[in-house]
N, C-alpha and C positions, 0 to 999 in steps of 0.2 A: 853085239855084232855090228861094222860096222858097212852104212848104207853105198850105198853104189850105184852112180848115174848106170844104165844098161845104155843108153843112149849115147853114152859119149865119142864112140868107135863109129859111128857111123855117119855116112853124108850128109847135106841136104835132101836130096833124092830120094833115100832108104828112110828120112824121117819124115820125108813130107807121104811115104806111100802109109807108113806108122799112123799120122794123121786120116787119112782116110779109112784105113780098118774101125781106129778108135771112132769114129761117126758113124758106121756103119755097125757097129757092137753097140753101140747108143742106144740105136732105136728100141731095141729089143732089151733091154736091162733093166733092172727093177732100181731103187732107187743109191741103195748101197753099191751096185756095182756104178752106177750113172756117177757117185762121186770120187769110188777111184778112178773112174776113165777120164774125167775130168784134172784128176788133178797129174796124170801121165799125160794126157793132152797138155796143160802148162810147161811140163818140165821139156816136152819136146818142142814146142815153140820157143820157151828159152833158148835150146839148145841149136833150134834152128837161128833164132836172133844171133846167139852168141860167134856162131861160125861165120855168119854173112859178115856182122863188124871186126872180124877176125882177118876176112879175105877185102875187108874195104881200105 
C-alpha cells in the first residue's frame, strides 16, 4: 500500500493549528504514541517549510 502525505492539501493555517493539537495530545501520551506524534509533527513542519519556500 502505498503512503500518503494527509498533509499535503492543506495550508499553513490548517497545519500550524495541526501543530498545536499534536502538543497538546503530547502531554497526555505514553511513550509509543509520544513517537508517532512526533514524527507527524516532522512531516508537517516539512510541509509547512516546504509551502513558505514554495510562496518565496
Amino acid at each position: 500500500m502505498k503512503k500518503r502525505n494527509l498533509f499535503r492539501n492543506l495550508g499553513v493555517k490548517e497545519l500550524r493549528r495541526f501543530l498545536t493539537q499534536i502538543s497538546i495530545l503530547f502531554i497526555g501520551a505514553d511513550k509509543g504514541e509520544q513517537r508517532l506524534l512526533l514524527k507527524a509533527q516532522k512531516k508537517i513542519m516539512a510541509q509547512i517549510f516546504h509551502l513558505k519556500e514554495a510562496n518565496a
